[in-house]
C-alpha angles and dihedrals in degrees: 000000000000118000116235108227127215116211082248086062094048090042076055097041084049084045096058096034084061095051117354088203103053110131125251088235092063082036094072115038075064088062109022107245145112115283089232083058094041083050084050107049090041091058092046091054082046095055099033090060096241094132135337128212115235140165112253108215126202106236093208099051084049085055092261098136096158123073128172135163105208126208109224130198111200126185110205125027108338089194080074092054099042090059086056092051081054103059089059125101095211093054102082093170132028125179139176108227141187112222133060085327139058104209138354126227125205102209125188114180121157088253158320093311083052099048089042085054096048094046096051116026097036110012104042091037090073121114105237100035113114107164135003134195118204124203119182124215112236094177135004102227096174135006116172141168092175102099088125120210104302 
């Protein structure tokens, strides 16, 4: 089922992607509403799925100082290997993809002993992986949530 927003639900959504802790009473002097509807429409778009608030961590300041996305083949179903993507710590993002590659895995490890670790030993070990392309991040230039409800 797909959740019909108002413009009031996406100003709140913008609001949230901005600063995931602002209060409802702030909330809703934005919108114009109540804070106890404001409570309430937030929860709806919570438990609907619509959006989640999360804290966003910095992996080099938690001693994470290697990032990759790596580029996967898969023969077989990738939707099987990406579940098993899924299941390691050290994955933060899968996705199936159409193009050279099947999917596409975001890894953080604290460094190259860690990466190496997690291509070989996890990544590469799963039934179904039959080739994998590693690009390391030098610098984060961007890293956003904040594409709003268009």
């Amino acid at each position: 089922m797909t959740l019909s927003l108002d413009p009031i639900d996406e100003e709140l959504i913008r609001q949230l992607q901005r600063d995931g802790r602002r209060p409802y009473t702030q909330l809703a002097k934005e919108v114009g509403l109540s804070e106890a509807a404001v409570r309430q429409r937030v929860q709806r778009l919570l438990e609907s799925g619509v959006m989640q608030v999360v804290a966003v961590t910095d992996p080099l300041s938690l001693g994470l100082a290697r990032q990759a996305m790596v580029g996967i083949r898969v023969q077989g179903d990738a939707r099987a290997v990406a579940d098993r993507l899924s299941e390691l710590d050290e994955v933060v993002y899968v996705v199936l993809t159409a193009g050279p590659v099947d999917l596409l895995a975001e890894v953080v490890a604290a460094g190259d002993d860690d990466l190496l670790r997690v291509l070989n030993d996890a990544i590469r070990s799963i039934p179904g992986v039959t080739y994998t392309e590693t690009s390391i991040y030098l610098s984060l230039r961007k890293q956003t949530y904040q594409w709003g409800t268009r």
